[in-house]
C-alpha positions as CSV (number, residue, x, y, z in Angstrom):
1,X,-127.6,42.2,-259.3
2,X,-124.8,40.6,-257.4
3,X,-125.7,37.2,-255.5
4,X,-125.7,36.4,-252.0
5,X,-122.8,34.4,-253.0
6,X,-120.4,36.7,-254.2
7,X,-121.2,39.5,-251.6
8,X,-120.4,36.8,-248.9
9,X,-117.1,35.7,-250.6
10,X,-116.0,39.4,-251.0
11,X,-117.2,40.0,-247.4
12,X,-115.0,36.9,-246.4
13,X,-112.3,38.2,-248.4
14,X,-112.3,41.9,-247.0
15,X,-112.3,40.8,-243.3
16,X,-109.2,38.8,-244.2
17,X,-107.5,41.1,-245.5
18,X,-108.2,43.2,-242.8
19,X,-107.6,40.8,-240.2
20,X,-103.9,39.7,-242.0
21,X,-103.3,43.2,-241.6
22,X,-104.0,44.5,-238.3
23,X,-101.9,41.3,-237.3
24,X,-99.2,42.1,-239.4
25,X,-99.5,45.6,-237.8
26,X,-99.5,44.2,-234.7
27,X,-96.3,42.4,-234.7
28,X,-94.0,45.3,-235.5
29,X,-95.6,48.3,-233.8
30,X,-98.2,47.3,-231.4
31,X,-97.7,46.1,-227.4
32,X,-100.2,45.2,-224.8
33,X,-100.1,45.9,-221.7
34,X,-102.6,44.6,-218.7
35,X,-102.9,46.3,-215.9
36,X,-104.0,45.1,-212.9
37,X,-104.3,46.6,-208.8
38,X,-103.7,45.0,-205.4
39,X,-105.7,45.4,-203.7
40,X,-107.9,44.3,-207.3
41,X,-111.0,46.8,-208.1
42,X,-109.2,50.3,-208.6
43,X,-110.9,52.1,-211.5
44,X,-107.9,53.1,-213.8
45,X,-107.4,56.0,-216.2
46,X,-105.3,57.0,-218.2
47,X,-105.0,60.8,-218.1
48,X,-108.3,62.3,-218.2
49,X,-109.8,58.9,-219.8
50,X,-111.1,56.2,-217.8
51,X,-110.2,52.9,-219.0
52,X,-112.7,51.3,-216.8
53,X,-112.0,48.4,-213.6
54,X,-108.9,46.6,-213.6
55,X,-107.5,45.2,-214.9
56,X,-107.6,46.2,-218.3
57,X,-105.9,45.8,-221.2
58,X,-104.1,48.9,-223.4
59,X,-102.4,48.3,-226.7
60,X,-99.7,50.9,-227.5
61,X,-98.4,51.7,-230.8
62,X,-94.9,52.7,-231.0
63,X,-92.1,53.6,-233.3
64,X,-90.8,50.8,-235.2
65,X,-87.4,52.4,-235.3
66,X,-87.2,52.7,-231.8
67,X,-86.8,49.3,-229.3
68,X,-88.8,50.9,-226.4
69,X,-92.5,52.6,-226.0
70,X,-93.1,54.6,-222.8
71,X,-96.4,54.9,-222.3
72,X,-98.2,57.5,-220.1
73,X,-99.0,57.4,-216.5
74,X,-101.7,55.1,-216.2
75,X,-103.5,55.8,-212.6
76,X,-105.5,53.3,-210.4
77,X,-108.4,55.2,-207.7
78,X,-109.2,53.3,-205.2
79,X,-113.1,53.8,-203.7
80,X,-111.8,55.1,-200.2
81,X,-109.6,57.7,-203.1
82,X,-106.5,56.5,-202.3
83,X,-104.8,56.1,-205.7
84,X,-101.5,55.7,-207.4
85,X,-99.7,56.5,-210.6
86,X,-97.3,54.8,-213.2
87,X,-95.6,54.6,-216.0
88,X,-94.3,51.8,-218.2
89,X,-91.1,51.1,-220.6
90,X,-92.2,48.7,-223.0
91,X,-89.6,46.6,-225.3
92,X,-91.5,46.8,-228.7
93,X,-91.4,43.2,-230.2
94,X,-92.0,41.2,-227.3
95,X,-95.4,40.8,-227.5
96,X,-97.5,41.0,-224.0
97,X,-96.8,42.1,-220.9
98,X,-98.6,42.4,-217.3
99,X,-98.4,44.8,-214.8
100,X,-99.9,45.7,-210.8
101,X,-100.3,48.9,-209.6
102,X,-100.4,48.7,-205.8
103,X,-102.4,50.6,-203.3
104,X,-100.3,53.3,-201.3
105,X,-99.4,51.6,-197.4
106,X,-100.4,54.5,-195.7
107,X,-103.2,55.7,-197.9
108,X,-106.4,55.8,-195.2
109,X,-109.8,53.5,-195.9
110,X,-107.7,50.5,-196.7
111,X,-110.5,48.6,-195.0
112,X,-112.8,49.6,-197.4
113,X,-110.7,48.8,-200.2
114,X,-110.5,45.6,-199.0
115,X,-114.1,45.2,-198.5
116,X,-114.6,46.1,-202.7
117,X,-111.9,43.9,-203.4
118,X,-114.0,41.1,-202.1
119,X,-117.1,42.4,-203.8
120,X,-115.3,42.8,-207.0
121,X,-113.6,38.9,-206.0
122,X,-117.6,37.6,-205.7
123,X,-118.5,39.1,-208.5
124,X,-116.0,37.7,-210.8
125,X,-117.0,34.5,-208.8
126,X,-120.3,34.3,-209.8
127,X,-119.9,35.7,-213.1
128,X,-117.1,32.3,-213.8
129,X,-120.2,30.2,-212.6
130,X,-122.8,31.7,-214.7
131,X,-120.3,31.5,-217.8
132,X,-120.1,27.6,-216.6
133,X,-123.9,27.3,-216.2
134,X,-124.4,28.9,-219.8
135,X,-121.4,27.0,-221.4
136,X,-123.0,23.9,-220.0
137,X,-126.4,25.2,-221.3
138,X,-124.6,25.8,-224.7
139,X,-123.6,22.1,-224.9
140,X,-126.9,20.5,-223.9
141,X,-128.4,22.6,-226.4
142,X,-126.1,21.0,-229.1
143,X,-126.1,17.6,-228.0
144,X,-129.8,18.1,-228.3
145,X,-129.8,19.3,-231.5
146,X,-127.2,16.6,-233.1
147,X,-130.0,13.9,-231.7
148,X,-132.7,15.9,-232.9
149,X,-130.2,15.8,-236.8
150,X,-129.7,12.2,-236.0
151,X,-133.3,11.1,-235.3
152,X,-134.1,13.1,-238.5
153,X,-131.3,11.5,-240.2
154,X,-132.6,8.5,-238.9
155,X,-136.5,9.1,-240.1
156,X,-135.0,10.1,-243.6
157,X,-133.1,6.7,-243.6
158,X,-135.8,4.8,-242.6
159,X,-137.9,6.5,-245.3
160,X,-135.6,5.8,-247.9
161,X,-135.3,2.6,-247.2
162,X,-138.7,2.1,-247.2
163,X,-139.1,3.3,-250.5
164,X,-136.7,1.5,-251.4
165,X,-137.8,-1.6,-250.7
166,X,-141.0,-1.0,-251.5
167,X,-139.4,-0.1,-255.1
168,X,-137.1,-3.8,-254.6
169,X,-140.6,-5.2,-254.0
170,X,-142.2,-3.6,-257.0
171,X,-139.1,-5.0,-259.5
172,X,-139.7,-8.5,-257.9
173,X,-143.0,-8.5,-259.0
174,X,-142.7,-6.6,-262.1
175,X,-139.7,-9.3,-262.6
176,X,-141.8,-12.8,-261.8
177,X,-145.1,-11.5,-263.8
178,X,-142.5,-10.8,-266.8
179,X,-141.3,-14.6,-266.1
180,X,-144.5,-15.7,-266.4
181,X,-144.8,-14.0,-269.5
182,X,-141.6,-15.4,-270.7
183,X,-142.4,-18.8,-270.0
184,X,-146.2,-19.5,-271.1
């Protein structure tokens, strides 16, 4: 029967293996690219697969013998279906780059692109000040819980030196009735 123990370590061990090697992977082969929309809140795809709302980031693999990856045409829609398409030259060993795919000028229904834009804007708004609210959660929760330890550190303590005395208490007497004994 193997131990919790060992199936942990090996678990540890696995996943860094596995993590050493997709970053080693990484490094040589691998870019990423984000890709982000002005006016911000196009859904993008890349051919027939949606990534989802920009931006978004793709990782490419590429040819380690070869300095560049050009990636397929990556295509932001706009909700009034104005949309645009590009294509990307990536060096390969430079690590991460960044990208905006811009709305057509003439494209019609720009006022309603605008108008997601700053639905998509208030969204990400709020969903910053939620994060905050439960980050701030998150730490009251531990500060809690370290006074909680320290209280019970502090009962333990106090406990201990209870006994402890009580045992220091316990010698003196034991100690002064063996005097007695000593000296009649």
């Amino acid at each position: 029967m193997i131990s919790i123990e060992k199936l942990l370590r090996s678990t540890i061990i696995i996943a860094t293996i596995t993590s050493l090697s997709a970053c080693a992977a990484m490094q040589g082969n691998q870019v990423s690219l984000t890709v982000k929309t002005e006016p911000p809140g196009a859904m993008l795809y890349e051919g027939n697969h949606a990534l989802g709302m920009a931006p978004q980031t793709l990782n490419y693999n590429g040819d380690p013998s070869k300095n560049i990856i050009n990636t397929s045409k990556v295509t932001a829609i706009w909700p009034s279906g104005a949309q645009n398409s590009q294509s990307f030259n990536l060096p390969m060993h430079q690590g991460s780059f960044s990208a905006t795919i811009s709305r057509p000028k003439n494209a019609p229904g720009l006022a309603n692109d605008l108008a997601n834009a700053d639905r998509v804007a208030a969204a990400e708004d709020r969903k910053a000040r939620n994060a905050m609210t439960c980050q701030s959660y998150a730490d009251q929760a531990a500060a809690s819980q370290q006074i909680s330890q320290n209280t019970a550190n502090k009962k333990t303590a106090d406990v201990l030196l209870g006994a402890l005395n009580q045992s220091l208490s316990q010698k003196s007497a034991y100690d002064k009735c063996m005097q007695q004994f000593e000296y009649n």
